[in-house]
Every structure is written in structure tokens, then in C-alpha cells.
C-alpha positions as CSV (number, residue, x, y, z in Angstrom):
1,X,38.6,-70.8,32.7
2,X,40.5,-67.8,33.4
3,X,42.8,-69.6,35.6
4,X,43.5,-71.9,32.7
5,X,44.5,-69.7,30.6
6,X,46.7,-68.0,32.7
7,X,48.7,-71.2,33.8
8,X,48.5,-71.9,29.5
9,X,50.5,-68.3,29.0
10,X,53.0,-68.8,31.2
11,X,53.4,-72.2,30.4
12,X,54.0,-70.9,26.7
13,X,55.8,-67.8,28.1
14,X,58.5,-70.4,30.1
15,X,58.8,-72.7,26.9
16,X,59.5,-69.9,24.4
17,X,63.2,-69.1,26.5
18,X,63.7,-72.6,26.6
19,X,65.6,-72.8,23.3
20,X,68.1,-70.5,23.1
21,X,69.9,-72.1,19.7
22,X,71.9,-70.4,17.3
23,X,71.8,-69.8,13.5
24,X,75.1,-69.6,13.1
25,X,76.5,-67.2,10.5
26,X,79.3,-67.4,7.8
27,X,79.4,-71.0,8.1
28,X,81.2,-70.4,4.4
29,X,83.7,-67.7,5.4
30,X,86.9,-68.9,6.2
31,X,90.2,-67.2,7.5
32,X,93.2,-68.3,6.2
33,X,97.0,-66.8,6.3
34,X,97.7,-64.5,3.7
35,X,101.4,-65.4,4.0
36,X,100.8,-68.1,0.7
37,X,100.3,-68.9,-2.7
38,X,96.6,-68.2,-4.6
39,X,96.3,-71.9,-5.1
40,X,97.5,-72.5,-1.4
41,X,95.2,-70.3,0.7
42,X,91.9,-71.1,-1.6
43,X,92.9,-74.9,-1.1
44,X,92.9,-74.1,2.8
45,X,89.9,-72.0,3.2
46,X,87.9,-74.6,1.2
47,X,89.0,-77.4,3.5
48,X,88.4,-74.9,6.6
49,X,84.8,-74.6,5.8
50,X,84.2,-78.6,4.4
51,X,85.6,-79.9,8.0
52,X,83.4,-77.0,9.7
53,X,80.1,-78.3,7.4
54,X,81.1,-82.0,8.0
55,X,83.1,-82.8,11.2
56,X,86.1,-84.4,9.0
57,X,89.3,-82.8,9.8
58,X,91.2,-85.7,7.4
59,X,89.6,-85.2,4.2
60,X,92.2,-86.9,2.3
61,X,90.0,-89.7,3.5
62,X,87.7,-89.0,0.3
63,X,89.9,-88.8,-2.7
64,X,87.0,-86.8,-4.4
65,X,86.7,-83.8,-2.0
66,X,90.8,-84.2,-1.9
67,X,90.6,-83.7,-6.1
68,X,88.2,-80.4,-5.5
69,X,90.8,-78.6,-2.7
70,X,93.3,-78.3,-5.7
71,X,90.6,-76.6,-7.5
72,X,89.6,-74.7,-4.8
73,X,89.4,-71.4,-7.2
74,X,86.0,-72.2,-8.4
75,X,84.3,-72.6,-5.4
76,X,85.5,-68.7,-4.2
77,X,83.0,-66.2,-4.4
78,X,84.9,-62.8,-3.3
79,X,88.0,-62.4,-0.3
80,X,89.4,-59.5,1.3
81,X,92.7,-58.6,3.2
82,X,92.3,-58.3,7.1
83,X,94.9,-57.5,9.9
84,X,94.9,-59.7,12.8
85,X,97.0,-60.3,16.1
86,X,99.7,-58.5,13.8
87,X,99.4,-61.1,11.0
88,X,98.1,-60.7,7.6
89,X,94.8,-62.8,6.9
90,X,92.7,-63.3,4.6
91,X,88.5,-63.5,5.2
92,X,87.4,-66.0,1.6
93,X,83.9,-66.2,0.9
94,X,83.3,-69.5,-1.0
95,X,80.1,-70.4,-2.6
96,X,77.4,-72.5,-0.4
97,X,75.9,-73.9,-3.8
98,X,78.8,-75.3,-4.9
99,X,79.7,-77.4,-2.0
100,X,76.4,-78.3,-0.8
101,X,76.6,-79.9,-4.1
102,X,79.9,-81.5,-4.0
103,X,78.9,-82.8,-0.8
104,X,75.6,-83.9,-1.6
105,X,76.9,-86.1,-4.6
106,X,79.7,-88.0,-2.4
107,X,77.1,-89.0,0.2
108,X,78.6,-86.5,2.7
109,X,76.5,-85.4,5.5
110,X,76.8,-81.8,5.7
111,X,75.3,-79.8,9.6
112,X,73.7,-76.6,8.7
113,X,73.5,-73.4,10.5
114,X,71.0,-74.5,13.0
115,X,73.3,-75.1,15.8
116,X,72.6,-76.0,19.9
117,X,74.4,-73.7,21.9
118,X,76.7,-75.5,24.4
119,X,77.0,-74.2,27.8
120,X,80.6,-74.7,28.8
121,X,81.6,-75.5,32.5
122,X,85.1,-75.6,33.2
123,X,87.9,-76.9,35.6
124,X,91.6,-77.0,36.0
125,X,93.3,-79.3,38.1
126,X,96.3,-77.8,39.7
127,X,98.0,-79.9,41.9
128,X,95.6,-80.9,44.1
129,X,93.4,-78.1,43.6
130,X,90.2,-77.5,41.5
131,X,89.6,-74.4,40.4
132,X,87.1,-72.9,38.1
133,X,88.4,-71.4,35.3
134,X,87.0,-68.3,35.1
135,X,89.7,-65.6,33.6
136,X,88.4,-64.1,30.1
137,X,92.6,-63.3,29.4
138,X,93.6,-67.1,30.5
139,X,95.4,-68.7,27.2
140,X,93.8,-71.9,27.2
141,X,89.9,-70.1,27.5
142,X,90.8,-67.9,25.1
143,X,92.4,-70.8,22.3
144,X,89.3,-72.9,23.1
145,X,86.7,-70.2,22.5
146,X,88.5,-69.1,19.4
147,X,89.0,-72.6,18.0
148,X,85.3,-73.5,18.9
149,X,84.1,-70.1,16.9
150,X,86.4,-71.2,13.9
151,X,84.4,-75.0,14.0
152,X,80.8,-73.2,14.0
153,X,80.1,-74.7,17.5
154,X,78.1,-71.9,19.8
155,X,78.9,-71.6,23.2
156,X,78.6,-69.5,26.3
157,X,80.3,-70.0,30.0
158,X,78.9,-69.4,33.1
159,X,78.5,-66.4,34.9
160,X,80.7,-68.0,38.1
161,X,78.7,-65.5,40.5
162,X,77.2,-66.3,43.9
163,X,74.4,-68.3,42.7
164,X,76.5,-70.5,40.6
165,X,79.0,-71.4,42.7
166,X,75.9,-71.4,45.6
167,X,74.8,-74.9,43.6
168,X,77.9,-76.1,42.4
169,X,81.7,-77.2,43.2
170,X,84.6,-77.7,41.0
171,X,84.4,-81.3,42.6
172,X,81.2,-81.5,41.2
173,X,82.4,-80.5,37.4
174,X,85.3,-82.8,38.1
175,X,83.5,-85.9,39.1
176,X,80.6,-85.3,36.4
177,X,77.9,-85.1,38.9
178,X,75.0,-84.1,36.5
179,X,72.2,-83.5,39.1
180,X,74.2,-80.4,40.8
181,X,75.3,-79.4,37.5
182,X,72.3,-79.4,36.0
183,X,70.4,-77.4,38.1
184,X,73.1,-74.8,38.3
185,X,72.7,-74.6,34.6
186,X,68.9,-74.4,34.2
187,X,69.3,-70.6,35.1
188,X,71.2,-70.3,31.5
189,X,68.7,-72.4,29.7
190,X,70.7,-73.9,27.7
191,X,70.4,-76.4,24.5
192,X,73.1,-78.7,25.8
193,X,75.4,-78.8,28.8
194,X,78.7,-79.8,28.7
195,X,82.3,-80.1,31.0
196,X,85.5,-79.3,30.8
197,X,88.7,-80.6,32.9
198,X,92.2,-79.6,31.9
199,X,94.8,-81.1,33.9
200,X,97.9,-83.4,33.0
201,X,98.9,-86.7,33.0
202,X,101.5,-89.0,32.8
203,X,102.4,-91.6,29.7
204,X,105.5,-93.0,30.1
205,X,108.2,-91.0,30.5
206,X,106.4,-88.0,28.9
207,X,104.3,-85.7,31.0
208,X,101.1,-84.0,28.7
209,X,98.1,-82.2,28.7
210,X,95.0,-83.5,29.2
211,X,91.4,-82.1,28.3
212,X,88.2,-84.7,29.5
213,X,84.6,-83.8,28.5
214,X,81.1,-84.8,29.2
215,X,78.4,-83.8,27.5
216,X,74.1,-84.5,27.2
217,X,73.8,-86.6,23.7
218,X,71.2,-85.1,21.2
219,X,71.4,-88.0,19.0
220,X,67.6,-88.5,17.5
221,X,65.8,-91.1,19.4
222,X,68.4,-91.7,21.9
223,X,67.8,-91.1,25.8
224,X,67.9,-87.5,26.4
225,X,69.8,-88.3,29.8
226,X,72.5,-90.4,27.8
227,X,76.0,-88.8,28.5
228,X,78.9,-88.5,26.2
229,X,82.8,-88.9,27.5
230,X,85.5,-88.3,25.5
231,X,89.5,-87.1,26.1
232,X,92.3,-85.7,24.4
233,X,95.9,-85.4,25.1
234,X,98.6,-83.1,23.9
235,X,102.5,-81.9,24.5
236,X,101.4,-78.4,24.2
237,X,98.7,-76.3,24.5
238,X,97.5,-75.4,21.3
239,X,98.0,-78.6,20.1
240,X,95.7,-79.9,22.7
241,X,92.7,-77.4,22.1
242,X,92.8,-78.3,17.8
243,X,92.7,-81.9,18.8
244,X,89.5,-80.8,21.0
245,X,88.0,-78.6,18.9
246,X,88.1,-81.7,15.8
247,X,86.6,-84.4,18.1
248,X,84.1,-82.1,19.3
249,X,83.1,-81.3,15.6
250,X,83.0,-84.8,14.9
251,X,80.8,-85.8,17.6
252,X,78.4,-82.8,16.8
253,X,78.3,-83.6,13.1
254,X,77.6,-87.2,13.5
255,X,74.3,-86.6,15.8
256,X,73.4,-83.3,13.7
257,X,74.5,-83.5,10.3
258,X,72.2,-84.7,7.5
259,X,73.0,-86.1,3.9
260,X,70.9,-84.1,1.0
261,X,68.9,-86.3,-0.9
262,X,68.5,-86.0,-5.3
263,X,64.9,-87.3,-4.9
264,X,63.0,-84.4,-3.3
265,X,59.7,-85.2,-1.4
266,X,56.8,-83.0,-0.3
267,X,54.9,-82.9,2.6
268,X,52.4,-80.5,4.6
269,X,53.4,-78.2,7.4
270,X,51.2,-76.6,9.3
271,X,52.0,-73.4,11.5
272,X,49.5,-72.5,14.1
273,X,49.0,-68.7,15.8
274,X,50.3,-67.1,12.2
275,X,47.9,-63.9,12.5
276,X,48.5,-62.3,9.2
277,X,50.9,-62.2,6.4
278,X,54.2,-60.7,8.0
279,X,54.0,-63.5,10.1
280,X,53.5,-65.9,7.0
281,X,56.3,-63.9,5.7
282,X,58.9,-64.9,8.5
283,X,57.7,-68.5,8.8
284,X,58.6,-69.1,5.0
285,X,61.8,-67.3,5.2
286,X,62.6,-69.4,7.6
287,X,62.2,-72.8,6.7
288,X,64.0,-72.0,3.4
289,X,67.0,-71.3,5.8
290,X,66.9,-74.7,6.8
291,X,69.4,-77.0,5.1
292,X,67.8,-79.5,3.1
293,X,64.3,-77.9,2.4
294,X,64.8,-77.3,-1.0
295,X,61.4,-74.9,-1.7
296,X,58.4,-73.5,0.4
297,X,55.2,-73.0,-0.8
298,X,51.8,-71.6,0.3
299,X,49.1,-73.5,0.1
300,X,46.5,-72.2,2.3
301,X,45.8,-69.3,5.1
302,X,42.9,-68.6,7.2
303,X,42.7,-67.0,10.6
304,X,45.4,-68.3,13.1
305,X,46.9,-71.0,10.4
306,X,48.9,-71.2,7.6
307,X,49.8,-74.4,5.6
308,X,53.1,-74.9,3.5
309,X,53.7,-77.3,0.9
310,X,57.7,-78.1,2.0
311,X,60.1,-79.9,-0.6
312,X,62.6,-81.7,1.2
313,X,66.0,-83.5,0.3
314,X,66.1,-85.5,3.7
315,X,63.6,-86.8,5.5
316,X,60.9,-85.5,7.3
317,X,62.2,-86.5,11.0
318,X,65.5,-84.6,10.2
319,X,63.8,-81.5,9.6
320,X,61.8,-81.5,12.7
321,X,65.1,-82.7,14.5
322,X,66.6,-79.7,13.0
323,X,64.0,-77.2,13.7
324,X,63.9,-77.9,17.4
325,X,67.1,-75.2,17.5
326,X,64.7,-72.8,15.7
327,X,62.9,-70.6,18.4
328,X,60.3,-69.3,16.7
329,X,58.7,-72.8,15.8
330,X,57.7,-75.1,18.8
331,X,56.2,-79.0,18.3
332,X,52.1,-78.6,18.7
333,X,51.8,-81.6,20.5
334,X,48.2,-80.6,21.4
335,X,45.6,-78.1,21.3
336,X,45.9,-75.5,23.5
337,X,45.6,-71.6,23.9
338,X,48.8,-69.8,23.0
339,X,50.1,-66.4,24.3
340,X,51.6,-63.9,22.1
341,X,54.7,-62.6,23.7
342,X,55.7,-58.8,23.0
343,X,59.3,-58.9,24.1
344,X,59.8,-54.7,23.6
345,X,56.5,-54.2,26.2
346,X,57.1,-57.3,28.4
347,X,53.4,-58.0,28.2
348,X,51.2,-60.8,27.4
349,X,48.7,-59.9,24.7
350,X,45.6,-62.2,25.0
351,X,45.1,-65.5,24.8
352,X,44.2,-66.9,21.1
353,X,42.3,-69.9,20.6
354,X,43.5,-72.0,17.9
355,X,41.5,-74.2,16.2
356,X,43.6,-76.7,13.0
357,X,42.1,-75.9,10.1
358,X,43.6,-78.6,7.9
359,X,45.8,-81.5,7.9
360,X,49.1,-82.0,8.2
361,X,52.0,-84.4,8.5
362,X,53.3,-82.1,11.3
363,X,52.2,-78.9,13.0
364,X,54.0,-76.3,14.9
365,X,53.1,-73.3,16.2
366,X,54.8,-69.7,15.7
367,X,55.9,-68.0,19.0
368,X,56.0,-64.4,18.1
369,X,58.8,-62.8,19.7
């Protein structure tokens, strides 16, 4: 029984580093030139943080949203002056309320702040040669990381060190061959995995830029080995990375993003290995950051267990579709002994056995961190 339990803990202890998903902050800030008119820069932070919410760069494409931007004064909450790369910006806080709302009422699907985190691999052809591109000063690393932070979409790049480039080539990255890149990436534990190549190409008489990316699909219910391609082309760098940065967003959105419902409905969540009411405490505060529960309720707590009455504006698969970036909440698929991990000792407390003390119409258990 002993041995059980130990192979149980560090089952749990392997699983609990497996997610390393981000809740991504100031989803509702935007940063916008202050080298403009009032009407101008609240117009363009408004439609900064809609296209980062919804994936839709051309919102002009909903005359209703297209009415709001040139009311955009109402939706800011408070904005301050800020000094960057020499320019004068501009940080806007606009009001999450508001446009949830707006949103909501056209149908819009809106992502929320629970985000995967992407691990980025990426190649430049040169010529004939591959190499890794590596450089934290190179211009096209740094436009894509900064364009990628302005869209909302985490990511993190390799460490390139001995071990990586042990497992894998730049052939590899370039040709997409997903068993060597995949175990090269299991060291980062990532939520998804994804390649870059930057090299150019030829279109008539016009040479451009080209950026080509694969990436694992997270689309609910598809096959979790299902790879997405895409490309983009550009004359120019920077043009290149925005056109990225948009069909990336757009992708994301569509497999992530959820439309809020008028009609709410409740159902019962249980939350396994909560021991007492700080932990109660953290479980509630956060599923009412989750877009789309609309209220969290206590209904009953004993030893080990705590049940929720949730009120949600989308349906009950989304939420558990959205809560798999949440690391603190794992699927209980079956009973089984949990560990309790104390990350400042680095020790396993013991073993708890937990026993469901009520129904549910789904049940995860807390992995205190």
C-alpha cells in the first residue's frame, strides 16, 4: 500500500507542472500614441483591446462595434501619460463591464484571461542555411515578442543550450518533424508547441518576407495530435510580424473564445482535497475569474470537499475547457489519493484520502501549490 501511494504522489506531483498556463493580465489596458486627438486615441485603444478579446482585427466588419469606437469615451475608465522608445504614449484603462456587454449582445465571442502559453521554436532560412534564431536583440524576435504581448498571447522560447540542440535540428523545426520537436519541448512543459520559419520568397517580380507556422490544435473535441499550418507574407518586416500577430489571434480566438449567454444556468462543482476555508477561499476567487461564470456560491463543505453552486453564461463544457489553463484545478477523473505539494519546503506532505461526499456534474480537485 505504501508503494501505491508513493507512485500516486508523484504521479500527482508530475501532473501539477504539467500546465504551466497563464492568466493574462490587463487584457483591458491598451497603449496607444499620444500624438492624437481625445476622440482619436480612445477610438484606438477601444479597438486595441476588442481585437485582443475577439481575434477581429477588421471590426468594421460589425457596424455595431464600428458605432461604439466613435464613442469610445464611455467605455474609459482612467489613462495616464507614459514615455516609450522616445515616443509619447498613452496606457487607457477601459472598463471590462462595458464591453463584455457590448460584446455579449452582438453575439461576439470574447477569449478571457485564461490563456495556453505557446512555446515558440524558431528558424531563419538564410541562403541555404538554417539557423536558430536565438539573439534576444535580433529585430524580428524582438517585433514578434512585442506584437504577441500587445495580442494577449503568452509565450516563451527555448533555452537553445546543449540539451536542446542535443534533440533537435533547425532541419527538424524546418521540415515540422513533430516527434524530435516534441520531445525536445517536454523539458519546458508547455501548454502548446508551436514553429516558426522566417525566410523569403519569390511572387513575381517582387521578392518578400515570409513567416510559416505549425502549431498543436486545442480546438475542443478535436484530435490532440491535429496540427495547424498557416503563412504570411510581407514587403517589410513589421508589416510581416502585424500580419502574424492577427492570424495567430484569430486562430486562438476561434478554438478559445466563448460567446456569453443572457440566460444563466446553474450547475454543481465539486472541488476535492480543499482542507479548510482559505483553501475554499482561493477556489471561489477563482472561478469568479473565469469569463462567463457569472456568480459562485457555497453550498456545502466537509472534510476534504467543498461544493459550489456555479452560475454560468456558457455552457458547462466551455468552462471546463477553459479551466484546464487553470493550475490549481485538475479533472478528477477517478478516485485516488492526492499529495499536497509545499513548493517553499520542496516536500510532500502526506497522502489524503479523499472520499466524494456529494454529487456533482463535475469534480476537480485543488492542487495546493
Amino acid at each position: 500500500m505504501q508503494a501505491v501511494k508513493l507512485i500516486l504522489a508523484t504521479l500527482l506531483m508530475l501532473l501539477s507542472n504539467l500546465v504551466s498556463a497563464i492568466e493574462v493580465d490587463n487584457l483591458y489596458v491598451a497603449e496607444v500614441s499620444a500624438e492624437q486627438s481625445q476622440s482619436q486615441w480612445q477610438s484606438n485603444a477601444l479597438a486595441q483591446v476588442i481585437s485582443r478579446l475577439t481575434g477581429v482585427s477588421n471590426l468594421t466588419e460589425y457596424p455595431a462595434i464600428a458605432s461604439e469606437l466613435k464613442d469610445a469615451g464611455k467605455y474609459v475608465k482612467q489613462f495616464e501619460s507614459v514615455r516609450q522608445n522616445g515616443t509619447n504614449r498613452l496606457r487607457v484603462l477601459l472598463d471590462s463591464g462595458l464591453i463584455n456587454q457590448v460584446l455579449q449582445q452582438q453575439g461576439i465571442a470574447i477569449w478571457g484571461a485564461h490563456r495556453p502559453e505557446i512555446l515558440l521554436w524558431i528558424v531563419q532560412q538564410q541562403g541555404s542555411e538554417r539557423v536558430f534564431m536565438r539573439r534576444q536583440d535580433d529585430e524580428l524576435l524582438r517585433l514578434l515578442l512585442q506584437n504577441l504581448a500587445e495580442a494577449g498571447i503568452p509565450v516563451t522560447t527555448p533555452l537553445y543550450d546543449i540539451d536542446d540542440l542535443m534533440q533537435l535540428s533547425e532541419t527538424d523545426v524546418w521540415a515540422g518533424f513533430w516527434q524530435p520537436i516534441s520531445q525536445a519541448s517536454s523539458r519546458y512543459r508547455p501548454d502548446m508547441i508551436m514553429t516558426l520559419v522566417f525566410d523569403e520568397v519569390s511572387q513575381g517580380n517582387e521578392q518578400l518576407l515570409r513567416l510559416s507556422w505549425q502549431r498543436q490544435s486545442q480546438l475542443a473535441g478535436s484530435n490532440p495530435s491535429r496540427i495547424i499550418r498557416n503563412e504570411v507574407t510581407a514587403a517589410d518586416l513589421t508589416g510581416l510580424i502585424t500580419a502574424f500577430s492577427k492570424g495567430l489571434s484569430q486562430e486562438l480566438a476561434a478554438e478559445h473564445a466563448v460567446v456569453l449567454t443572457e440566460q444563466v444556468s446553474t450547475y454543481q462543482l465539486a472541488v476535492e482535497n480543499v482542507q479548510n476555508l482559505a483553501d475554499v477561499v482561493a477556489v471561489e476567487r477563482m472561478l469568479n475569474r473565469v469569463l462567463g461564470v457569472a456568480g459562485v456560491t457555497l453550498r456545502e463543505y466537509s472534510e476534504n470537499e467543498a461544493s459550489f453552486a456555479v452560475d454560468l453564461q456558457i455552457a458547462l463544457p466551455q468552462l471546463t475547457h477553459i479551466l484546464q489553463w487553470q493550475p490549481a484545478l485538475a479533472l478528477a477523473d477517478s478516485r485516488a489519493e492526492m499529495l499536497v505539494i509545499d513548493n517553499d519546503s520542496q516536500r510532500a506532505s502526506g497522502a489524503v484520502e479523499l472520499q466524494p461526499v456529494s454529487a456533482a456534474d463535475v469534480r476537480y480537485v485543488y492542487i495546493r501549490r
